[in-house]
N, C-alpha and C positions, 0 to 999 in steps of 0.2 A: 612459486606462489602465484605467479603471474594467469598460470594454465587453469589452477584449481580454484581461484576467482574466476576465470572468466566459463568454465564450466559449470559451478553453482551457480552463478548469478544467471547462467544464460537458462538453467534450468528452474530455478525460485521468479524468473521473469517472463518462461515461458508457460507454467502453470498458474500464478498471477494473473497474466493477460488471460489468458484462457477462458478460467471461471469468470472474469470482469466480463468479457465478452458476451458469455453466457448469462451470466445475472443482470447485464442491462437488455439482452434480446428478450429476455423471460419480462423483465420489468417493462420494459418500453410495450412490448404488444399488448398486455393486460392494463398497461395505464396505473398497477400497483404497484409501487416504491415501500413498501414496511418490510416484507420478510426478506428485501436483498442487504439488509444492514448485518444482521448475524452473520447468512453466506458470503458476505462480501468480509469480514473479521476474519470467518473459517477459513477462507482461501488467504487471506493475510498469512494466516498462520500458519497452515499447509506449505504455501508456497518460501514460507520465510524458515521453517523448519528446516531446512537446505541448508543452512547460514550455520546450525550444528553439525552437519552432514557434512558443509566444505572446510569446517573448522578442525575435525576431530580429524578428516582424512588428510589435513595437511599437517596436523600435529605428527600422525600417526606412520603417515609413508614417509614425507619428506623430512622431519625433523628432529627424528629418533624419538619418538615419544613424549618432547618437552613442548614447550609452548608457553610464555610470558603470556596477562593479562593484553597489556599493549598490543602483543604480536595478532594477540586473537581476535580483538577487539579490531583491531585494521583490516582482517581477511573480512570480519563479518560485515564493518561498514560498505567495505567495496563489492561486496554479492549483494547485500540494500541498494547501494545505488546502480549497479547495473539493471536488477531487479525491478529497478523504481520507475528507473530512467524510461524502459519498456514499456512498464505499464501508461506512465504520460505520454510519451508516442502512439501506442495503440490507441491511447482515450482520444487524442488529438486526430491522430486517421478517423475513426470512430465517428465523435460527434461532429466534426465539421464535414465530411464526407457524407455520412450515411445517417447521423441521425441531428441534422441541424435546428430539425423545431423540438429537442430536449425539454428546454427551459420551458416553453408553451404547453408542454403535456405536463413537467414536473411540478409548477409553480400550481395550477390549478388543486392539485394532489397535496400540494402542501396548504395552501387554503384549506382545504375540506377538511384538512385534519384539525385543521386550527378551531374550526366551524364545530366539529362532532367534538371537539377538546372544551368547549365551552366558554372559548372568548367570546370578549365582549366585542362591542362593535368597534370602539376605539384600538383593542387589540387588534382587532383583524384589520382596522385601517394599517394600524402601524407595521401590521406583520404585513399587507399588502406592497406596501412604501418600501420596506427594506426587502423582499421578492423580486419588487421592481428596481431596484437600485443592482442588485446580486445580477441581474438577468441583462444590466447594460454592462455589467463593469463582467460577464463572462463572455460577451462581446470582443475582449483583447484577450490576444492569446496568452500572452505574458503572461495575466491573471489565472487563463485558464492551468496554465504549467504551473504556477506556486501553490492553486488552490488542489490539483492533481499529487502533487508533489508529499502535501501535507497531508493528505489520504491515505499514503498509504509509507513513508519514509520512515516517521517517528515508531511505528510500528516494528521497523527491520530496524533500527537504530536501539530500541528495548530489547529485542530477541537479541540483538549481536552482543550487548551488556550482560545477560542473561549469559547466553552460550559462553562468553571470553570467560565469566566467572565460574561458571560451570566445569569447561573442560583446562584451564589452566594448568600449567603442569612444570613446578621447576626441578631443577638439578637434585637429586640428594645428597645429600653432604657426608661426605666418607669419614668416616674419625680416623684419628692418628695417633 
């Protein structure tokens, strides 16, 4: 089991990081943040689709074709978290390495949308205040790894629910 996790996961966290990498270089040089939210789900999915791939192939080679709910449910969570685990490393190389004024390009983008959105001015103060508050508290990395984490985990945690239900498969029961 140990092999066919750590093959999925390295493979659902090496196409993960991949498009991440690519939908912030795309986003960061144009200074537009709106069409990397779809692509950034799509590669969720994509990359988390792996999680049925490394489920059905360990039902399939390794364990004669059965497979408990539980059992599946454990392979899918630990290709999630390897998978996850990835992509918070590369964000963490990423933004603190290569692109540390983020927050400075992003927060403005979020302004404007608020602005072209139709708030008011006490909106925009307040959406201002909590930007600013978000932009000290991504300042520790801590923060930056749970808010990382929540991006993209809960995601491969649905899909492995999804998949254990999916491909479950118990004993048939011989009559007598």
């Amino acid at each position: 089991m140990k092999k066919n996790v750590l093959v999925f996961g390295l493979i659902s966290g090496l196409i993960l990081t991949a498009l991440m990498i690519t939908s912030t270089v795309m986003c960061y040089r144009k200074e537009n943040f709106e069409g990397n939210m779809v692509l950034g789900y799509a590669a969720m999915l994509l990359a988390f689709a792996f999680i049925f791939v490394g489920v059905k192939n360990y039902r399939d080679k390794f364990n004669n074709g059965l497979i408990s709910f539980g059992k599946a449910f454990k392979i899918g969570l630990y290709i999630s978290l390897i998978a996850s685990s990835m992509y918070v490393l590369v964000w963490l190389v990423e933004y603190y390495v290569f692109i540390p004024d983020f927050m400075d390009k992003y927060i403005p983008h979020v302004m404007k949308a608020a602005r072209e959105g139709g708030a008011t001015a006490a909106e925009l103060e307040k959406k201002a205040t909590q930007m600013a508050e978000f932009k000290e508290m991504y300042k520790n990395p801590v923060f930056v790894v749970l808010i990382s984490y929540l991006e993209v985990l809960p995601i491969g945690i649905a899909v492995s629910l999804i998949c254990a239900w999916i491909l479950r498969r118990k004993p048939k029961m011989v009559a007598g």
